[in-house]
TORKOL-4160 file (C-alpha; in steps of 0.2 Angstrom, whole numbers, padded with zeros to 4 digits, m for minus):
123
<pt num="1" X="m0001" Y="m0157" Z="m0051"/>
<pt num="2" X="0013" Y="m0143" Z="m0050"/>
<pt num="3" X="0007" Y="m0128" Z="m0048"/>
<pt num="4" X="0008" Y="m0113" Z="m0060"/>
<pt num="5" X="0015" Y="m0101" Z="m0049"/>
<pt num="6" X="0032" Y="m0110" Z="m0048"/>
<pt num="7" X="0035" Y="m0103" Z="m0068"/>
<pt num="8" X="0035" Y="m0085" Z="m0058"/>
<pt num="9" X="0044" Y="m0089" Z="m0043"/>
<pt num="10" X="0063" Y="m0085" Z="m0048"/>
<pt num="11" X="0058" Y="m0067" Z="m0049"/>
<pt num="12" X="0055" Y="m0068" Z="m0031"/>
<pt num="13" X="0071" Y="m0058" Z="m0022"/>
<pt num="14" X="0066" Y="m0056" Z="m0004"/>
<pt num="15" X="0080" Y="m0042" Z="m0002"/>
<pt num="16" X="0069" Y="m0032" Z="m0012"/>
<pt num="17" X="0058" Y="m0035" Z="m0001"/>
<pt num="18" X="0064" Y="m0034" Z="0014"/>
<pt num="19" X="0069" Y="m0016" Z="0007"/>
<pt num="20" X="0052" Y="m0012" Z="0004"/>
<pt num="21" X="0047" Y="m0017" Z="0021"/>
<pt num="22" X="0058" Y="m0005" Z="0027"/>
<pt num="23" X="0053" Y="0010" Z="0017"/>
<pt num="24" X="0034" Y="0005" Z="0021"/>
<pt num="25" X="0038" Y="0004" Z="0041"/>
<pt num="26" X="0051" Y="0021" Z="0039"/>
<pt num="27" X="0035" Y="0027" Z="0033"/>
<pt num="28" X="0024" Y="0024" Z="0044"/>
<pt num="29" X="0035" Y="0031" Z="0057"/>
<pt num="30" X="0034" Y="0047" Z="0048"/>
<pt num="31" X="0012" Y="0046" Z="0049"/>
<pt num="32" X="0014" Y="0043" Z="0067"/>
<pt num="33" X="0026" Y="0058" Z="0072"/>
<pt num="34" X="0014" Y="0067" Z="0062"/>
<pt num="35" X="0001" Y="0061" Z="0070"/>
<pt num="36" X="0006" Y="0064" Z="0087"/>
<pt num="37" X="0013" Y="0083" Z="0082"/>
<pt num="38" X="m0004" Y="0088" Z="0076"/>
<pt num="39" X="m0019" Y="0077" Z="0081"/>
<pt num="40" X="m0014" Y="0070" Z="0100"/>
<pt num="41" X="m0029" Y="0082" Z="0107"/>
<pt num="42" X="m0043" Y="0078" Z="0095"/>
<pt num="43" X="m0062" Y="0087" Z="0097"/>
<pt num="44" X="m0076" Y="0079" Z="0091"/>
<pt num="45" X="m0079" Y="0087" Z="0075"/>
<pt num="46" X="m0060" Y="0083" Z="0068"/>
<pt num="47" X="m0067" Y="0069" Z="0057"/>
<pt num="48" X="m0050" Y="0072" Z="0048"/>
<pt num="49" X="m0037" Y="0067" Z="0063"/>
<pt num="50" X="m0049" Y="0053" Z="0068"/>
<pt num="51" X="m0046" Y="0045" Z="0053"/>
<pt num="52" X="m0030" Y="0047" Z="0049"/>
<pt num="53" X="m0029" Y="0037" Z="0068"/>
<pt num="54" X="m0039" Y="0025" Z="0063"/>
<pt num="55" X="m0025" Y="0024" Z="0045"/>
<pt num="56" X="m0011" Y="0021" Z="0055"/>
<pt num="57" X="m0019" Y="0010" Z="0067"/>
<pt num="58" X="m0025" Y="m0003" Z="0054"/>
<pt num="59" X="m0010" Y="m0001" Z="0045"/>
<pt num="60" X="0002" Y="m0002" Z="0059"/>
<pt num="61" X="m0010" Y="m0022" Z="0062"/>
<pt num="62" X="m0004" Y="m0022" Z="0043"/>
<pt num="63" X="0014" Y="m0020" Z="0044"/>
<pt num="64" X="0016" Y="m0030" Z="0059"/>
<pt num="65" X="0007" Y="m0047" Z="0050"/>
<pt num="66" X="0018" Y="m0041" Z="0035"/>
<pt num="67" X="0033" Y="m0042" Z="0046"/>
<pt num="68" X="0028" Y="m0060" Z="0053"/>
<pt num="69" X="0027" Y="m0065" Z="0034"/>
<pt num="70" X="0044" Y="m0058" Z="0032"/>
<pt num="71" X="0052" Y="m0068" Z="0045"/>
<pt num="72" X="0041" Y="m0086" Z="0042"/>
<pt num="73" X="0048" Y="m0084" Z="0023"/>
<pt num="74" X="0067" Y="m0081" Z="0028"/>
<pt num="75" X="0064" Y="m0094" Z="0040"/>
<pt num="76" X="0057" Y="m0105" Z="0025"/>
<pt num="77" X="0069" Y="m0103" Z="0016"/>
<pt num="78" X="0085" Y="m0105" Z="0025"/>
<pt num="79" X="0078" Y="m0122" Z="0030"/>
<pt num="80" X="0076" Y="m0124" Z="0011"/>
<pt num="81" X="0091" Y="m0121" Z="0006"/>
<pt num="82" X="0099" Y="m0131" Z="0021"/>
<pt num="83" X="0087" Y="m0146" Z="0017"/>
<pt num="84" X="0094" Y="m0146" Z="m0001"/>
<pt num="85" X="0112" Y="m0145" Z="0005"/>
<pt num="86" X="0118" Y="m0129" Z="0001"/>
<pt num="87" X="0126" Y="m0116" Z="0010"/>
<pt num="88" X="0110" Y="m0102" Z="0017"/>
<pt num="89" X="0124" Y="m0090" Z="0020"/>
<pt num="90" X="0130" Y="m0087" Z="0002"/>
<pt num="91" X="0115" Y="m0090" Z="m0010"/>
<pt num="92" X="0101" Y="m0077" Z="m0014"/>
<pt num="93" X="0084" Y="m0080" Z="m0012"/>
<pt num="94" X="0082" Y="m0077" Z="m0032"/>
<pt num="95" X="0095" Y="m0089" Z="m0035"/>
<pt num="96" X="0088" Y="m0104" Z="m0024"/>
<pt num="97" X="0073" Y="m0101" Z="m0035"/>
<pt num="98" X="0080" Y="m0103" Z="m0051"/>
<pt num="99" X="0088" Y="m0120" Z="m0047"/>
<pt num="100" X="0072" Y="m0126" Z="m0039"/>
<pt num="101" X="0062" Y="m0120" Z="m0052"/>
<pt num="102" X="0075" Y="m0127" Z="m0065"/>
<pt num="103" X="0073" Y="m0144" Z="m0055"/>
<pt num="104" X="0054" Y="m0144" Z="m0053"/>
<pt num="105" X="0052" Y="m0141" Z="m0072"/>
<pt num="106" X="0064" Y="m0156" Z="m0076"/>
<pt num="107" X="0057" Y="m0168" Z="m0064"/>
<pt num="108" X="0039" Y="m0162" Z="m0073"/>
<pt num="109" X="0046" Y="m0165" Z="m0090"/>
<pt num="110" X="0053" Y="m0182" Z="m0084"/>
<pt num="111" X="0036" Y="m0188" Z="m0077"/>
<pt num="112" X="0026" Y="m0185" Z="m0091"/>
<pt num="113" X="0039" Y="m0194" Z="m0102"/>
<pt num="114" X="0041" Y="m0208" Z="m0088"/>
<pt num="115" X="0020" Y="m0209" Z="m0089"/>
<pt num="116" X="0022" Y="m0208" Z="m0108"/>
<pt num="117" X="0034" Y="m0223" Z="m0109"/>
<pt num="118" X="0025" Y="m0234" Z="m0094"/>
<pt num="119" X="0010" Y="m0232" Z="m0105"/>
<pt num="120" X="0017" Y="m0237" Z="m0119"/>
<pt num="121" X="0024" Y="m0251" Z="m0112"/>
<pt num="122" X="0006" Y="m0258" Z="m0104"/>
<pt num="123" X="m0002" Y="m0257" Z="m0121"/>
């Protein structure tokens, strides 16, 4: 019913990786002045430049899906937090976790033991 991936989800800190976004688009930043410094006029037997083109352009598609995910999962979760009554402004994504994974595994343990006392009852 619940799925396993909720045990791992207060590890989730999505300043971390809103960092590493930055780093990764910072970065590719860096390949593109590179790029354009030392392979703008390409002949045809520079396999080398052609591909490192053809690197950033996938990778530029990459990072710009990456960003959309970024944004839908802040998105997500303010409406989370704001669904569950607390305030988005002050409380960490790796903290909203925790209490909802906190939550999640009570209302599991209750359910079995709800399940387990219905049954019991019945029989």
């Amino acid at each position: 019913m619940w799925s396993s991936a909720i045990l791992i989800v207060p590890e989730v800190n999505l300043q971390d990786i809103r960092k590493d976004l930055s780093d990764l688009q910072r970065g590719l930043v860096r390949i593109r002045q590179e790029l354009v410094e030392h392979f703008t006029d390409l002949d045809d037997n520079d396999r080398y430049g052609k591909q490192m083109w053809n690197f950033y352009n996938k990778a530029n598609v990459q990072l710009e899906d990456l960003v959309d995910d970024m944004r839908h999962a802040d998105i997500t979760l303010v409406d989370a937090i704001r669904y569950y009554g607390e305030d988005d402004k002050n409380m960490l994504s790796s903290e909203f976790y925790g209490i909802f994974k906190t939550f999640v595994t009570s209302y599991k343990v209750r359910s079995i033991r709800f399940i387990g006392i219905d049954s019991e009852r019945t029989a």
